[in-house]
C-alpha positions in Angstrom: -28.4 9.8 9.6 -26.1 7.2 8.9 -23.8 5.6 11.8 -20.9 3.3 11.5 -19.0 1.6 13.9 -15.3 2.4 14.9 -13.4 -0.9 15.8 -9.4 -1.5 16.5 -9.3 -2.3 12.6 -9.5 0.9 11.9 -6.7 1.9 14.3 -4.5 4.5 12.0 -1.3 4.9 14.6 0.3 7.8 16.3 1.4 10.9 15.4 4.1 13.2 17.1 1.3 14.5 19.8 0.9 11.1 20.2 -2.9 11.1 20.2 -4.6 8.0 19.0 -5.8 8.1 15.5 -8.3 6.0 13.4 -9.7 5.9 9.6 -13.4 6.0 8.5 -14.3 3.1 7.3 -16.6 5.6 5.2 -14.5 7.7 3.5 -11.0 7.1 4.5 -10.2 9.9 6.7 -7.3 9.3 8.7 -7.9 11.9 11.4 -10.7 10.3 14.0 -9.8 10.8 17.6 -11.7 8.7 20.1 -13.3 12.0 21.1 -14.8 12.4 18.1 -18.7 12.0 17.7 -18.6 12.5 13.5 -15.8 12.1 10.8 -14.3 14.9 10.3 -14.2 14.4 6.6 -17.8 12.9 5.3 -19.6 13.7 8.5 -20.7 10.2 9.1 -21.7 9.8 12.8 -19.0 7.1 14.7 -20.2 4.5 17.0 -16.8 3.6 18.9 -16.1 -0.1 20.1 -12.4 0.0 20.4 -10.1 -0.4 24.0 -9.7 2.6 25.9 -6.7 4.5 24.7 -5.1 4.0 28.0 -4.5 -0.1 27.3 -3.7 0.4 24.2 0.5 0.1 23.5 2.4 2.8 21.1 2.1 -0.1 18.5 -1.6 -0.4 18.8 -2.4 -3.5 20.5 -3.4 -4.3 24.0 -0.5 -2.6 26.2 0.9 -5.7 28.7 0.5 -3.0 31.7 
């Protein structure tokens, strides 16, 4: 099964739930939640390496806090 890795470059933004979304860097889904274990699209299995949604500001980067 193929795996790739999830990293802040594929940080997507927020939506009006303001969940945290990412992109495949597979297929270009848009949809990825940290929680995710497989794109939702492809099926590709995610390895995550970003922050933890808690530092991360509304803009995406490291939060100052």
């Amino acid at each position: 099964m193929k795996t790739v890795k999830i990293t802040d470059d594929q940080f997507d933004g927020l939506d009006e739930i303001y969940g945290f979304f990412y992109q495949c860097p597979d297929c270009g889904c848009d949809k990825l939640m940290s929680n995710h274990k497989f794109c939702l699209q492809c099926g590709v299995k995610l390895a995550w390496e970003v922050m933890d949604d808690f530092e991360r500001g509304r803009d995406g980067k490291r939060s100052e806090n």
